[in-house]
Biotite code that builds the C-alpha atoms (Angstrom):
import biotite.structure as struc

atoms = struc.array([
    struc.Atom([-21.935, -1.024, -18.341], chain_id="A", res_id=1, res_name="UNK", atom_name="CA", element="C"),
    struc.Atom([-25.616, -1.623, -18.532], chain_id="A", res_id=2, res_name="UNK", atom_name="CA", element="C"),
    struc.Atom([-26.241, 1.972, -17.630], chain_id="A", res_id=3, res_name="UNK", atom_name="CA", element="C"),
    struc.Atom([-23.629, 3.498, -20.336], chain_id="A", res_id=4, res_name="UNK", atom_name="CA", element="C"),
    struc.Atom([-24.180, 0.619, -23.269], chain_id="A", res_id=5, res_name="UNK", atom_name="CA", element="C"),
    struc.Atom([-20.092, 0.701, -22.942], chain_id="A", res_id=6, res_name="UNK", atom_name="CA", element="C"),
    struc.Atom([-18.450, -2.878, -24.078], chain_id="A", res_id=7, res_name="UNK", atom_name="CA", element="C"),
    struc.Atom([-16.115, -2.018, -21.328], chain_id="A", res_id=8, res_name="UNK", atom_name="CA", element="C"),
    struc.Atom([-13.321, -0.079, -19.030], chain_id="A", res_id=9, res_name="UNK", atom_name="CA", element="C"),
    struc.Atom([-9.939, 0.095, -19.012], chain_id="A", res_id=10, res_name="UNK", atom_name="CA", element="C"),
    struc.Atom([-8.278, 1.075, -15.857], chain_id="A", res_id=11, res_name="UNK", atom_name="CA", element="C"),
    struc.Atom([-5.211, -0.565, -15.770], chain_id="A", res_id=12, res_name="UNK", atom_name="CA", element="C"),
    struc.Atom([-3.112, 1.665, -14.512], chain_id="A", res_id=13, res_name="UNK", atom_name="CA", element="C"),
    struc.Atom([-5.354, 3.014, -12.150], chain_id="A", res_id=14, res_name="UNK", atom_name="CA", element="C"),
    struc.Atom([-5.991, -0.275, -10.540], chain_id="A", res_id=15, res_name="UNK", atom_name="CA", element="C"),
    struc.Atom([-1.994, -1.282, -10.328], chain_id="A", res_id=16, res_name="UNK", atom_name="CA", element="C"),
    struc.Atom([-2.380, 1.826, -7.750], chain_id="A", res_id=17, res_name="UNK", atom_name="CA", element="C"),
    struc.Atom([-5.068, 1.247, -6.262], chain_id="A", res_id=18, res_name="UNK", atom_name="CA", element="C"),
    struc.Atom([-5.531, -2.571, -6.552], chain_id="A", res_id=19, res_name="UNK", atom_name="CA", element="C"),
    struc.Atom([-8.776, -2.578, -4.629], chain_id="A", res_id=20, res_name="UNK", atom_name="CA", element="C"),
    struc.Atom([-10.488, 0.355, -6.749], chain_id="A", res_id=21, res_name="UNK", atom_name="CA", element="C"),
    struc.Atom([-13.546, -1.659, -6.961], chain_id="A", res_id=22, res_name="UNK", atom_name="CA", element="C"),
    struc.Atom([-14.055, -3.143, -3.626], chain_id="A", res_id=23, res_name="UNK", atom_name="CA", element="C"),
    struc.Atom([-16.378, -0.665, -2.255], chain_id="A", res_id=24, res_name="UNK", atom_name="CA", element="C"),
    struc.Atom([-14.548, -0.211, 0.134], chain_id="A", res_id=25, res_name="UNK", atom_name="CA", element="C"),
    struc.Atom([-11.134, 2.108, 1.600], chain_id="A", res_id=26, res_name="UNK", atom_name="CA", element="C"),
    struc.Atom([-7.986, 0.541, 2.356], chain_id="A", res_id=27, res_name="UNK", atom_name="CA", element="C"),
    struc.Atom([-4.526, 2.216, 2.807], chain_id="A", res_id=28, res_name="UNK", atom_name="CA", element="C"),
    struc.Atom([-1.775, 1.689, 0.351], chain_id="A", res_id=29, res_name="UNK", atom_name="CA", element="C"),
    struc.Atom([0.011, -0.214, 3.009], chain_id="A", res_id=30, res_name="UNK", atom_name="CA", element="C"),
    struc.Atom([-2.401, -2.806, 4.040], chain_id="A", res_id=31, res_name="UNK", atom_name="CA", element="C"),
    struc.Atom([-2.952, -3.452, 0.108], chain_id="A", res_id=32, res_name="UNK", atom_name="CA", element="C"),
    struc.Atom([0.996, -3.964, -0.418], chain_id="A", res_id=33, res_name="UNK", atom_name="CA", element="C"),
    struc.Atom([1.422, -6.210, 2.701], chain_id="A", res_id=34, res_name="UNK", atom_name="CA", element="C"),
    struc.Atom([-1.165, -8.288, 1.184], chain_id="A", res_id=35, res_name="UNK", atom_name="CA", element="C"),
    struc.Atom([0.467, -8.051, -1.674], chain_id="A", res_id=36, res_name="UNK", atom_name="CA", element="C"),
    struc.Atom([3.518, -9.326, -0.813], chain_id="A", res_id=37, res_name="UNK", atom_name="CA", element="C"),
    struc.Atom([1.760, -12.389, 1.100], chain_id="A", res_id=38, res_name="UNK", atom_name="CA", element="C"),
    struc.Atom([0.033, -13.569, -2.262], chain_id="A", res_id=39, res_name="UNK", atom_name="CA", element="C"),
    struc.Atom([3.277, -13.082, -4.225], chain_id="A", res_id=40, res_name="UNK", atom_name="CA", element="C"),
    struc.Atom([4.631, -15.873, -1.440], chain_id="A", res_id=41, res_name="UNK", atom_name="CA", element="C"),
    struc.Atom([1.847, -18.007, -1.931], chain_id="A", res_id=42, res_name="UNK", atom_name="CA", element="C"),
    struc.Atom([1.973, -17.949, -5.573], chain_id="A", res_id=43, res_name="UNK", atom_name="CA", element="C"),
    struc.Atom([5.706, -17.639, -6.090], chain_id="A", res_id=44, res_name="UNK", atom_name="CA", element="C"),
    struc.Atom([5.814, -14.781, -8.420], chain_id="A", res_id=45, res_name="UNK", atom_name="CA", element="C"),
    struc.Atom([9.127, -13.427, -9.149], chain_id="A", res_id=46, res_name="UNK", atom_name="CA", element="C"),
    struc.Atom([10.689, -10.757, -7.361], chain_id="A", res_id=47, res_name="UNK", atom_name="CA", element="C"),
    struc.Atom([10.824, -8.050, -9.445], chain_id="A", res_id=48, res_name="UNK", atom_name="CA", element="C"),
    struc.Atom([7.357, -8.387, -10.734], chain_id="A", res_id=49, res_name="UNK", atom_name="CA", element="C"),
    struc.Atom([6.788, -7.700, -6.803], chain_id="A", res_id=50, res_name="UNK", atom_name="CA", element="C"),
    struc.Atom([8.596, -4.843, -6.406], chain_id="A", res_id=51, res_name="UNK", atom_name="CA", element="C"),
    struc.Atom([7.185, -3.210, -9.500], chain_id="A", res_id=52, res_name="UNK", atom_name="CA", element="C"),
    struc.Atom([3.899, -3.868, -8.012], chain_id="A", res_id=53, res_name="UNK", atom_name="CA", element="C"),
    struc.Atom([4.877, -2.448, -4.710], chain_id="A", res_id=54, res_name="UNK", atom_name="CA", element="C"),
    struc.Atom([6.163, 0.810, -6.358], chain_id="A", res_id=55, res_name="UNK", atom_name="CA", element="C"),
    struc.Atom([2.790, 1.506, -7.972], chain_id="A", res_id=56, res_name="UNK", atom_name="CA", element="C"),
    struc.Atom([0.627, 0.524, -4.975], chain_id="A", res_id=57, res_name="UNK", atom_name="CA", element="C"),
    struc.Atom([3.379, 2.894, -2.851], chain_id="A", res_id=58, res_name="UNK", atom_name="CA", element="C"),
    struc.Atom([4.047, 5.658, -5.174], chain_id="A", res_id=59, res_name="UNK", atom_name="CA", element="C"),
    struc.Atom([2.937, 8.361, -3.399], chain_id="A", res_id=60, res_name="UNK", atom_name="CA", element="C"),
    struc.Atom([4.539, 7.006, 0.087], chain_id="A", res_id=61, res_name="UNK", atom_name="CA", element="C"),
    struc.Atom([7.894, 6.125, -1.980], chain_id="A", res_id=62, res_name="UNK", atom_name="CA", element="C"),
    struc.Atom([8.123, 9.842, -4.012], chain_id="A", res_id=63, res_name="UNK", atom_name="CA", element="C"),
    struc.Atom([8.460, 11.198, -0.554], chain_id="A", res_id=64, res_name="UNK", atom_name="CA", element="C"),
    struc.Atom([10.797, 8.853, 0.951], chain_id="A", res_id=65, res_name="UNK", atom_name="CA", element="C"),
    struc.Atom([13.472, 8.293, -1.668], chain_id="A", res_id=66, res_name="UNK", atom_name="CA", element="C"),
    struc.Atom([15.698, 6.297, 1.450], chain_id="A", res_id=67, res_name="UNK", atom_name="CA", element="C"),
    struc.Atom([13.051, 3.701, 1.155], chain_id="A", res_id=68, res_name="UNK", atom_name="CA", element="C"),
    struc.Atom([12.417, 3.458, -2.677], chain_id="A", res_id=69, res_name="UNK", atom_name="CA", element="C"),
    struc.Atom([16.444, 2.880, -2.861], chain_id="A", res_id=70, res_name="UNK", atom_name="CA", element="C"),
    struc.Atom([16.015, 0.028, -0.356], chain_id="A", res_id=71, res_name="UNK", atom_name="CA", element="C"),
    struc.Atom([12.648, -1.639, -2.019], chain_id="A", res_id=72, res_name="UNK", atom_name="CA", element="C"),
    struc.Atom([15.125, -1.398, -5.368], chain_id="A", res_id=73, res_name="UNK", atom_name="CA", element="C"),
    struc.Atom([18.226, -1.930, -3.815], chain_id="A", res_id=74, res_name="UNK", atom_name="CA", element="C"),
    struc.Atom([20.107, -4.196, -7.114], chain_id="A", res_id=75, res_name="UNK", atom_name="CA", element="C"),
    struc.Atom([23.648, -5.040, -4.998], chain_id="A", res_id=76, res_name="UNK", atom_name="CA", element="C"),
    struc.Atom([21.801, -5.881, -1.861], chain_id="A", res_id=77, res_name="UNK", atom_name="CA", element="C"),
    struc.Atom([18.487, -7.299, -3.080], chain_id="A", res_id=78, res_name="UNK", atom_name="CA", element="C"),
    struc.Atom([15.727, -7.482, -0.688], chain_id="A", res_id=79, res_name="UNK", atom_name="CA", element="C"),
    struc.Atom([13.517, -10.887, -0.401], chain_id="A", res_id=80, res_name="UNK", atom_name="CA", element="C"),
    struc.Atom([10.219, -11.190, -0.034], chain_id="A", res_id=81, res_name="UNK", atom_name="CA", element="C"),
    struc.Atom([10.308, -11.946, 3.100], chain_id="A", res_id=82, res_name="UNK", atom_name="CA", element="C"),
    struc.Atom([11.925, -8.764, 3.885], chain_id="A", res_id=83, res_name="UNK", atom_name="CA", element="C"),
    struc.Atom([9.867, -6.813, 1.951], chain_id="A", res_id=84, res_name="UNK", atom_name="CA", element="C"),
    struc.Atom([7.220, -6.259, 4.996], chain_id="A", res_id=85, res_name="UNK", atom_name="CA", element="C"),
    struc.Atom([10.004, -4.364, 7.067], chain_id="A", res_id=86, res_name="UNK", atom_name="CA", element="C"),
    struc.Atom([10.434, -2.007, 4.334], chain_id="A", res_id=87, res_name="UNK", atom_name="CA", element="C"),
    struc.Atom([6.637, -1.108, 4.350], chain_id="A", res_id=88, res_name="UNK", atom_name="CA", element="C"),
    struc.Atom([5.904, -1.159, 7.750], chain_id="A", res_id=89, res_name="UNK", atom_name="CA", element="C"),
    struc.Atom([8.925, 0.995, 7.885], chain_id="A", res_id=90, res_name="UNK", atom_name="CA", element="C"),
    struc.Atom([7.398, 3.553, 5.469], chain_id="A", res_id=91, res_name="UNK", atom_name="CA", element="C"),
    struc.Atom([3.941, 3.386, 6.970], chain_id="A", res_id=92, res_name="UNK", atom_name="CA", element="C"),
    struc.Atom([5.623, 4.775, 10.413], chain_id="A", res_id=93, res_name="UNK", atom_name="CA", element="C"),
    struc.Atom([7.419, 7.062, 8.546], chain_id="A", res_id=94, res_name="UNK", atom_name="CA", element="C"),
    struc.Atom([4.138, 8.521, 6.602], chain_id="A", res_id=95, res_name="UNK", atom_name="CA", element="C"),
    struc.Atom([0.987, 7.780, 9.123], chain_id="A", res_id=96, res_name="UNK", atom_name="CA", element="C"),
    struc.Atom([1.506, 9.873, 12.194], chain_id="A", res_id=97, res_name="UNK", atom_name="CA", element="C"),
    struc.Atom([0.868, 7.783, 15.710], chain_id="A", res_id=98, res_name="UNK", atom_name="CA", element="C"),
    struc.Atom([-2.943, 7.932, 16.871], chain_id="A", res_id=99, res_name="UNK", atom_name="CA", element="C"),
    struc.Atom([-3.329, 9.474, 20.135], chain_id="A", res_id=100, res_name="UNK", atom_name="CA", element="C"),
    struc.Atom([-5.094, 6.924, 22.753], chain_id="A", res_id=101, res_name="UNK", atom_name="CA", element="C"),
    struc.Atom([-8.597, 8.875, 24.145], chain_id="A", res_id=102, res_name="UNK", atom_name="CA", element="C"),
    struc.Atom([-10.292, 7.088, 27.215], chain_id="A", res_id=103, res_name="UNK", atom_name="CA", element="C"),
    struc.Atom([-13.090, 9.575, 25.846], chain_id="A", res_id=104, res_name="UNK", atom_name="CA", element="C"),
    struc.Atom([-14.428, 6.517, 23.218], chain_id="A", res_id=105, res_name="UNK", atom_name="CA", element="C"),
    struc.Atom([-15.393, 3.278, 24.237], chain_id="A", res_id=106, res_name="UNK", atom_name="CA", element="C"),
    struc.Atom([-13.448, 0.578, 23.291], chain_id="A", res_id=107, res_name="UNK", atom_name="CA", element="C"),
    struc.Atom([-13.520, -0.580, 19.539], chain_id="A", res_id=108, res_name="UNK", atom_name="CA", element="C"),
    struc.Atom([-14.768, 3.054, 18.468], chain_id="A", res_id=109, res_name="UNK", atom_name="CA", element="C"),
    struc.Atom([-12.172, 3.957, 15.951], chain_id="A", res_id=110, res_name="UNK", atom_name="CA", element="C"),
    struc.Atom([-10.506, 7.358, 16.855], chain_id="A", res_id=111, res_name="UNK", atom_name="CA", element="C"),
    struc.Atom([-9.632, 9.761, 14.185], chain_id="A", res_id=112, res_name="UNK", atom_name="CA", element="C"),
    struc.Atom([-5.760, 10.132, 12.934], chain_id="A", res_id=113, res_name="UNK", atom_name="CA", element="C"),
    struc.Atom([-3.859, 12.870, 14.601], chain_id="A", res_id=114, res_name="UNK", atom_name="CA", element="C"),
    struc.Atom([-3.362, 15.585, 11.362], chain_id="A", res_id=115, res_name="UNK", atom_name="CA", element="C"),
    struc.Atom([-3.209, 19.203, 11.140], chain_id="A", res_id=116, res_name="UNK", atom_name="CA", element="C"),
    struc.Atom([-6.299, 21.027, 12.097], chain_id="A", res_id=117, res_name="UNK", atom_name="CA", element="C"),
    struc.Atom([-8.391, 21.837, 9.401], chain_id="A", res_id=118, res_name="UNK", atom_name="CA", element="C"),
])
């Protein structure tokens, strides 16, 4: 803000997506909404505040898996928070491919994802 003389920013939006935008540093959409979910037990916040959050964070994921966006918003059969894990972990296997194990790195060497060759 310094830099620009700006009063300020608006990212709203952008950061109900992406709710670590300013961290510095990556995390996947998954590991933000599971972390998510734990504050939202810690602080009580009401359940569909929670899932509205967890559609933005997921959007992407969701678009593509419409089976799992009906159970997140389920109405007759409402999900808890405490289910709400199982319903990302289940989308996360669904989107992230498994990582092949290589005995070619040494242990605690992060491998690359398996994904189409470029």
């Amino acid at each position: 803000m310094q830099y620009t003389g700006v009063d300020g920013v608006m990212s709203a939006c952008t950061l109900l997506n992406n709710p670590a935008l300013f961290s510095g540093t990556a995390h996947s959409p998954f590991e933000l909404a599971l972390e998510y979910i734990e504050l939202a037990k810690r602080y009580e916040t009401h359940l569909s505040w929670v899932r509205a959050h967890l559609a933005k964070i997921l959007e992407t994921q969701l678009t593509a898996h419409l089976d799992l966006m009906d159970r997140l918003f389920d109405m007759k059969d409402e999900p808890t928070l405490d289910e709400l894990p199982a319903i990302v972990a289940e989308l996360r296997r669904v989107v992230e491919p498994p990582r092949p194990v290589s005995d070619s790195a040494p242990a605690g060497v992060p491998r690359p994802a398996a994904g189409p060759p470029s």
